[in-house]
C-alpha positions in Angstrom: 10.5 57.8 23.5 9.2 60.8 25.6 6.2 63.0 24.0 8.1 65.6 22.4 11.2 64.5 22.5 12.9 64.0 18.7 15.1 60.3 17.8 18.0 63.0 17.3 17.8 64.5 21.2 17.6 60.8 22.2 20.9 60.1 20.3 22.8 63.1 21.2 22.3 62.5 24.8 23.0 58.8 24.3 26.2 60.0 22.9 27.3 62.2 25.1 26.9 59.8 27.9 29.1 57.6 25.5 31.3 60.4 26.0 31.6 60.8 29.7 32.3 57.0 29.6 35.2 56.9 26.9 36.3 60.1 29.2 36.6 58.4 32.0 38.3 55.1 30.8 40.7 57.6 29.1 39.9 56.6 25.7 40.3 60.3 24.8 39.6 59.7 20.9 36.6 57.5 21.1 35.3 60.9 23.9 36.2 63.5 21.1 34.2 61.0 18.5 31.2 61.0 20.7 30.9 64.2 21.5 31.3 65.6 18.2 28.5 63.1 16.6 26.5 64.4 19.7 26.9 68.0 18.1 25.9 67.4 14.8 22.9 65.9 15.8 22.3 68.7 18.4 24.2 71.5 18.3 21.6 74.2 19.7 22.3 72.4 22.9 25.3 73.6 24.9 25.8 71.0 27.2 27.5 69.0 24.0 29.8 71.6 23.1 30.9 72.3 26.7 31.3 68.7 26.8 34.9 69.4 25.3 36.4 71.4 27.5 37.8 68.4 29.8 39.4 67.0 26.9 40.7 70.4 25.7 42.7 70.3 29.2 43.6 66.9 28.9 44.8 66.9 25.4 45.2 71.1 24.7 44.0 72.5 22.2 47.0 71.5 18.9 45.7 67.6 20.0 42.2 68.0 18.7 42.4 67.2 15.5 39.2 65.6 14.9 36.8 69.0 15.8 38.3 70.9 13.2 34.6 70.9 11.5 33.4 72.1 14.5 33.6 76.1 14.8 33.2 76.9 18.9 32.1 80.4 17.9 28.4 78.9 17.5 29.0 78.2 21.4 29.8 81.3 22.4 26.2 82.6 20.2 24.4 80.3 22.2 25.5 80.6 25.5 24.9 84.5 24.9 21.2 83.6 23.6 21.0 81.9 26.5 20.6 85.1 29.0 18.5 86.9 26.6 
């Protein structure tokens, strides 16, 4: 593991490559799974969050069931952090 890098940076990212994969073989719920694990381990870190939004157009928004425990407000807070 990289200098500075912590085991749960390593397994977001892992995860959200997971993502992109389940993604792109269409295996929507495994995507939403991955991403959302990728979040709790991470979720300062926008890219995860943002990660959603293909699936939110795939699926819309009443589908997505599984992120109820995730609250997209903290995205918003963090992408405004982000120009400060």
């Amino acid at each position: 593991m990289a200098k500075g890098v912590s085991s749960a940076a390593v397994q977001a990212e892992q995860l959200k490559q997971d993502g992109n994969l389940y993604f792109k073989k269409n295996r929507l719920g495994a995507a939403i799974d991955a991403y959302t694990e990728a979040i709790t381990f991470c979720p300062d870190v926008p890219v995860y969050w943002i990660s959603f939004w293909p699936l939110i157009g795939e699926l819309g928004t009443s589908e997505l069931h599984s992120v109820d425990t995730l609250d997209f407000r903290e995205l918003i807070k963090l992408l405004n952090g982000m120009g400060q």
